[in-house]
C-alpha positions in Angstrom: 7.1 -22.2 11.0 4.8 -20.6 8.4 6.3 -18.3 6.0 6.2 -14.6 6.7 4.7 -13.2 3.7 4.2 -8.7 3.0 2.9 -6.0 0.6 5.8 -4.2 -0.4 4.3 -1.9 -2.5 1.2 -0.7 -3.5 0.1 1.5 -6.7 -3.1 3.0 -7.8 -4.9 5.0 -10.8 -6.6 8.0 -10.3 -10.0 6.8 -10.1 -12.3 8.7 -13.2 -16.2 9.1 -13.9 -15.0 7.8 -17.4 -12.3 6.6 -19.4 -13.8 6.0 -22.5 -10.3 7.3 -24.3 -8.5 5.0 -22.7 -8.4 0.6 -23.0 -8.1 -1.5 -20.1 -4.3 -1.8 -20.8 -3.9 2.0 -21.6 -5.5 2.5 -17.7 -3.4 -0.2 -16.0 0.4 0.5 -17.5 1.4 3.2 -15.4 0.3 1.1 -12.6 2.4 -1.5 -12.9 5.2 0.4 -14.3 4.7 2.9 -10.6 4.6 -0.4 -8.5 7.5 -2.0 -10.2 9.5 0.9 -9.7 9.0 1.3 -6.3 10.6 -1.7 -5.7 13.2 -1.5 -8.4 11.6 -4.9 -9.9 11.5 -5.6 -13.4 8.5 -8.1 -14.7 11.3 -10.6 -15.0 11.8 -10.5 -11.4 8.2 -11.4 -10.9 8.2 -15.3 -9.7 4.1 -15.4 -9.9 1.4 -13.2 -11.3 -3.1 -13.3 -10.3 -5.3 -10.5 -11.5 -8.9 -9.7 -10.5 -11.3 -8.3 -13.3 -14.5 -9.4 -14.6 -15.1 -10.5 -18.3 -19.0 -9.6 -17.9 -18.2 -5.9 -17.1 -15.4 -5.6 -19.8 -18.2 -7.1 -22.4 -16.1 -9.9 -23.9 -15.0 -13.4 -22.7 -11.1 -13.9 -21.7 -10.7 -9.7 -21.5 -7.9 -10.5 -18.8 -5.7 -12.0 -21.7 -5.1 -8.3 -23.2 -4.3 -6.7 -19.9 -1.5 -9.7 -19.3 0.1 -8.6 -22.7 1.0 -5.2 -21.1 2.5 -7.1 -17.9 4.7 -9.0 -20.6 3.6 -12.7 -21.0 6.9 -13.2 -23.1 9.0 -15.4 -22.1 6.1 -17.5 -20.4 5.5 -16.1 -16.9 3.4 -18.1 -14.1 -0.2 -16.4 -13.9 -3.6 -17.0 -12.8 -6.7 -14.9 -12.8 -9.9 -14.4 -10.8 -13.2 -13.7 -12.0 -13.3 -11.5 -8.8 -12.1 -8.5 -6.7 -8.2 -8.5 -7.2 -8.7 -9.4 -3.2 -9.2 -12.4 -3.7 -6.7 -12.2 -6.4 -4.1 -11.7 -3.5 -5.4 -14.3 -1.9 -4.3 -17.2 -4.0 -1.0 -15.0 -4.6 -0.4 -15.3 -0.8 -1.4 -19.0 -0.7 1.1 -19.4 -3.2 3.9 -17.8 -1.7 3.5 -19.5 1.5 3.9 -22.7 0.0 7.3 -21.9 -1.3 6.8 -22.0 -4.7 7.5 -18.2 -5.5 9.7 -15.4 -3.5 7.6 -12.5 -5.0 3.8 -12.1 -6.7 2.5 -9.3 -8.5 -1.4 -8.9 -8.3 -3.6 -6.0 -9.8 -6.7 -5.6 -10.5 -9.1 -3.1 -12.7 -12.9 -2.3 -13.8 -14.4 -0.1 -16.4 -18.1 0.6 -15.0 -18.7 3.7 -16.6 -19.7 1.8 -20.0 -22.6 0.7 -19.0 -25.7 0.7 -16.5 -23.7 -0.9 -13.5 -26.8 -1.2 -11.0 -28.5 -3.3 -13.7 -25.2 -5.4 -14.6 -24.3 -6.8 -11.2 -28.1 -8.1 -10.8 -26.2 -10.7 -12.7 -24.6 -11.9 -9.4 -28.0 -13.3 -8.1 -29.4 -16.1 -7.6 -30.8 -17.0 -11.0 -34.5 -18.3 -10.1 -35.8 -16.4 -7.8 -34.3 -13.0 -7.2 -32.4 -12.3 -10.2 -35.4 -12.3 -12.3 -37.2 -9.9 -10.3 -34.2 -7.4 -11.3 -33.6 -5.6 -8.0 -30.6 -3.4 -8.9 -27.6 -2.8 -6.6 -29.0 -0.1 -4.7 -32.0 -1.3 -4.2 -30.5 -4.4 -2.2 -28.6 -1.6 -0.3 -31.7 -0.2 0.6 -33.2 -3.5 1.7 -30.2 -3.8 4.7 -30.2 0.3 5.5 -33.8 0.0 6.0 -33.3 -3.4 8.2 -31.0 -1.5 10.2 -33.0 1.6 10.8 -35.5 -1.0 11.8 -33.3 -2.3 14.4 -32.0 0.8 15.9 -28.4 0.3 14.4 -28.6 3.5 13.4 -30.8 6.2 11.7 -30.6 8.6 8.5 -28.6 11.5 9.9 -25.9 9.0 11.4 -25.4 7.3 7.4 -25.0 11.1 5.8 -22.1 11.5 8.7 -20.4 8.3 7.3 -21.0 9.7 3.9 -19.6 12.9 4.8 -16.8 12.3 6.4 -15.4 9.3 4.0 -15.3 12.3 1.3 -13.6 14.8 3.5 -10.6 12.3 4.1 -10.7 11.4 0.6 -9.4 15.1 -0.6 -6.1 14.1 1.1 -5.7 11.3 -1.2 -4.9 12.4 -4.9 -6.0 9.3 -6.4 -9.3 8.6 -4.5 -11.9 11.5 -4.9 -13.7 11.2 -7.9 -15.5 14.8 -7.6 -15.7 16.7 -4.7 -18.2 16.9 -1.6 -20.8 15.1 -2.3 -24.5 16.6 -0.9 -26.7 14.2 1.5 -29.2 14.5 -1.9 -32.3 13.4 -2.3 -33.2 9.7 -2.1 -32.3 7.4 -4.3 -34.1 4.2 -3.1 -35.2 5.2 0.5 -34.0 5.3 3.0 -30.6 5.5 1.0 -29.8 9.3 -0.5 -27.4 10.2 -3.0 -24.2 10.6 -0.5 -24.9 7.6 0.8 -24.2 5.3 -2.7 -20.7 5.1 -4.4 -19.9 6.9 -7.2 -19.3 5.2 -10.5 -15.9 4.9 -11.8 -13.1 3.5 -13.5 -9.8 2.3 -12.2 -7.4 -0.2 -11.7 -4.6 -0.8 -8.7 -1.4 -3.3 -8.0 0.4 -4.6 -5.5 3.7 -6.7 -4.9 4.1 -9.2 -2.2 7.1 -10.5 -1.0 8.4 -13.5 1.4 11.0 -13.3 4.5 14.2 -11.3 3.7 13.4 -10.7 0.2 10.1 -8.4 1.7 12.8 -6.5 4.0 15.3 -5.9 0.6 12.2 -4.4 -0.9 10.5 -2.1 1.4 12.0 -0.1 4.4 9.1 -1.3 6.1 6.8 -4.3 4.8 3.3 -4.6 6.0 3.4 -8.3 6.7 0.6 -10.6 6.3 -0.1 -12.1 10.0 -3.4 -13.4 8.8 -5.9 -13.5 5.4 -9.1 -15.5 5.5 -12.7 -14.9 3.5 -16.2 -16.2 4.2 -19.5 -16.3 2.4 -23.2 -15.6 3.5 -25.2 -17.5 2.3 -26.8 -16.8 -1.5 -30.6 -16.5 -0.5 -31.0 -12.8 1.1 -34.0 -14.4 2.9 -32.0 -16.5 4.8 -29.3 -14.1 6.0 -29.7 -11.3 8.7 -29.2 -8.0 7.0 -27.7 -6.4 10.1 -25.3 -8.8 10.6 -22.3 -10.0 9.0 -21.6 -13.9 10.7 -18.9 -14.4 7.5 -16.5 -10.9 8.3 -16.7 -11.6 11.8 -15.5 -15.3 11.1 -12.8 -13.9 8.7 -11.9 -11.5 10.8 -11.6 -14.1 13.8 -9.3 -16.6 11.1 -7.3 -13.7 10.3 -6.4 -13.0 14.5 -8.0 -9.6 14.0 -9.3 -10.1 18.0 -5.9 -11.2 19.1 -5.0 -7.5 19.8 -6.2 -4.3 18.9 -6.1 -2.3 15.2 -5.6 1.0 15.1 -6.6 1.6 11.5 -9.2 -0.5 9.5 -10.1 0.2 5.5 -13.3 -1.6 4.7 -14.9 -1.9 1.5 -18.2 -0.9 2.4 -19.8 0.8 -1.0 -22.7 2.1 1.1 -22.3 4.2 4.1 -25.1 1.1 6.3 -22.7 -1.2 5.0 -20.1 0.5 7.2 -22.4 0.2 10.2 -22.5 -3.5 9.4 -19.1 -4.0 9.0 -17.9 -1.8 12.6 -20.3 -4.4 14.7 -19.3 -7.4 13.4 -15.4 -6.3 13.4 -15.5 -5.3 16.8 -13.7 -1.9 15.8 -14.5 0.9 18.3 -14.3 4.7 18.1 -10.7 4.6 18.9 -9.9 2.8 15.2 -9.1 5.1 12.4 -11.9 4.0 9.7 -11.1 4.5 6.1 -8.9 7.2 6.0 -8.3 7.2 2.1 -11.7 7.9 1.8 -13.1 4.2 1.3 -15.2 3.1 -1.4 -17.7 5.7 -0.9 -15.0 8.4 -2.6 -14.2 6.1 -5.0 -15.7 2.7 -6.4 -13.9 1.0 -9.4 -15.4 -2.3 -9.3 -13.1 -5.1 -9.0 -10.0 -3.3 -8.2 -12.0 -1.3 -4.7 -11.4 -4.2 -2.4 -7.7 -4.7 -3.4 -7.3 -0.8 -2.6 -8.3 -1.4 0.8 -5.1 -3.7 1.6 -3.2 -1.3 -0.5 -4.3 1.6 1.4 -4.0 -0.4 4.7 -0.4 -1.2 3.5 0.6 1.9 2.2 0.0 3.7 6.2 2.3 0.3 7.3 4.9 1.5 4.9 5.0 5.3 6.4 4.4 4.5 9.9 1.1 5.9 9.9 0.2 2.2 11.3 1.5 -0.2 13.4 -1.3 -2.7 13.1 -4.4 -2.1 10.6 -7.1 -5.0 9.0 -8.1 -4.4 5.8 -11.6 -5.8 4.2 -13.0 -6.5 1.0 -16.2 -7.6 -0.4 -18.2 -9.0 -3.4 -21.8 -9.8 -3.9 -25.1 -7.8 -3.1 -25.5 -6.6 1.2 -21.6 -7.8 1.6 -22.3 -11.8 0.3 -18.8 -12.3 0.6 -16.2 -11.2 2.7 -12.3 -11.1 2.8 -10.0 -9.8 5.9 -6.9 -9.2 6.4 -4.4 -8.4 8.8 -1.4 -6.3 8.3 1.7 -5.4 10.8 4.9 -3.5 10.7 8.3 -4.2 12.1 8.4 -2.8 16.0 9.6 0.1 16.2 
């Protein structure tokens, strides 16, 4: 029988335009020290450890190393990193736990964008001869699969403001999530895309614990257990893909038994209010699914740590009984390259 593996607890910063006062350490303490607590761990308690940042945004090689000092890396604790969403991070935590190895795993994850000209810096994720030395920036490639979509009737200008709008107005119930507050449709940025349609730039960093069997159950009230976790890639040529489409979500998704039955909340990392459009066809979620109620990442964007606050944020409604069933998505690379699903449950009730 496979291990039954859960997010007992889930923390989060408040997300800022800057932090230039602060080092990556000084944003991610109170983090971990809030998650721990919530649990009544202590580091020492922690049988495995994976983080998600990126060394290219920090500015120097092996960043993660400093960030591992505040965890406590003395006495020598079992850890791993991703260059990566701390999604994927949870992934390999996950794998790990299910093969036995380790009873609980702490993953976090953070990102410091404000630094620098983020549109520019993650044209570093293309493909190196032929589109990345063009220099199409972030939103640009955005713009490329909104205007593909408008082409195909998916949807139209006035329907993208709505998802713009309405991700910030959930957002102000959620303390950590709004970075500023409504957010006007604007003018455009790279057509057909306006301003309320783009995520704002920001710093931040989140954690969560996972836990296996009985040990989930002594931590949490209620765990939000793992029934499935899968992730996918497009392929890297844009030319090659269908911008309207996502064949690797909806193959996640199907790997993770999100069809088996029906979700009643989903929290998908879609940075750009088309990307949502994207994401609702090829999830299958209807009106009668609660989409991004914290908000999403078009109230609040730290990159690298945004996809990891979707499962935390899917978790965290498991853990109040706000949910009984919810998927949670996250993404990396330009028009959602890559995609991760998972699928969370509570106990019956």
């Amino acid at each position: 029988m496979t291990r039954q593996i859960a997010v007992v607890a889930f923390a989060q910063s408040d997300h800022r335009r800057t932090t230039d006062e602060l080092s990556e350490v000084e944003m991610l303490m109170p983090v971990l020290h809030e998650v721990l607590a919530r649990t009544g761990l202590r580091t020492a308690d922690i049988d495995f450890t994976c983080s998600g940042s990126s060394d290219y945004l920090a500015g120097r090689a092996f960043s993660f190393t400093m960030t591992l000092d505040g965890v406590g890396a003395w006495p020598p604790v079992s850890e791993s990193h991703v260059e990566m969403d701390g999604a994927f991070a949870l992934y390999e935590a996950w794998s790990r736990l299910l093969t036995g190895e380790a009873d609980t795993a702490l993953v976090y994850a953070y990102g410091k964008s404000s630094p620098g000209p983020l549109r520019d810096v993650l044209t570093r994720q293309l493909d190196p001869y032929y589109l990345a030395p063009l220099w199409p920036d972030s939103v640009a490639l955005a713009a490329l699969q909104a205007q593909a979509l408008l082409d195909a009737g998916d949807t139209d200008e006035h329907a993208l403001a709505a998802i713009g709008a309405r991700s910030r107005a959930d957002a102000t119930a959620n303390p950590h999530a709004q970075l500023a507050g409504p957010v006007p449709r604007g003018d455009h940025l790279v057509r057909p895309l306006r301003t309320g349609d783009c995520p704002p730039i920001g710093d931040g960093a989140a954690a969560v614990i996972l836990a296996a069997g009985d040990r989930a159950r002594e931590l949490c009230a209620r765990p939000a257990w793992i029934r499935g976790l899968d992730h996918r890639i497009e392929p890297h040529s844009l030319g090659a893909r269908d911008l309207t489409d996502s064949p690797s979500a909806r193959l996640a998704a199907e790997r993770a038994g999100a069809f088996e039955r029906p979700v009643d909340t989903a929290e998908l990392h879609a940075p750009f209010s088309s990307q949502e459009v994207v994401l609702r066809k090829a999830l299958r979620l209807g009106d009668e699914v609660c989409v991004n109620p914290s908000g999403g990442a078009l109230a609040a964007n730290p990159v690298m740590a945004a996809g990891l606050i979707r499962i935390g944020e899917a978790a965290a409604r498991v853990h109040r009984g706000a949910s009984d069933r919810a998927l949670a998505h996250a993404t990396s690379g330009p028009c959602l390259q890559q995609n991760l699903v998972a699928v969370l449950e509570g106990d019956p009730r």
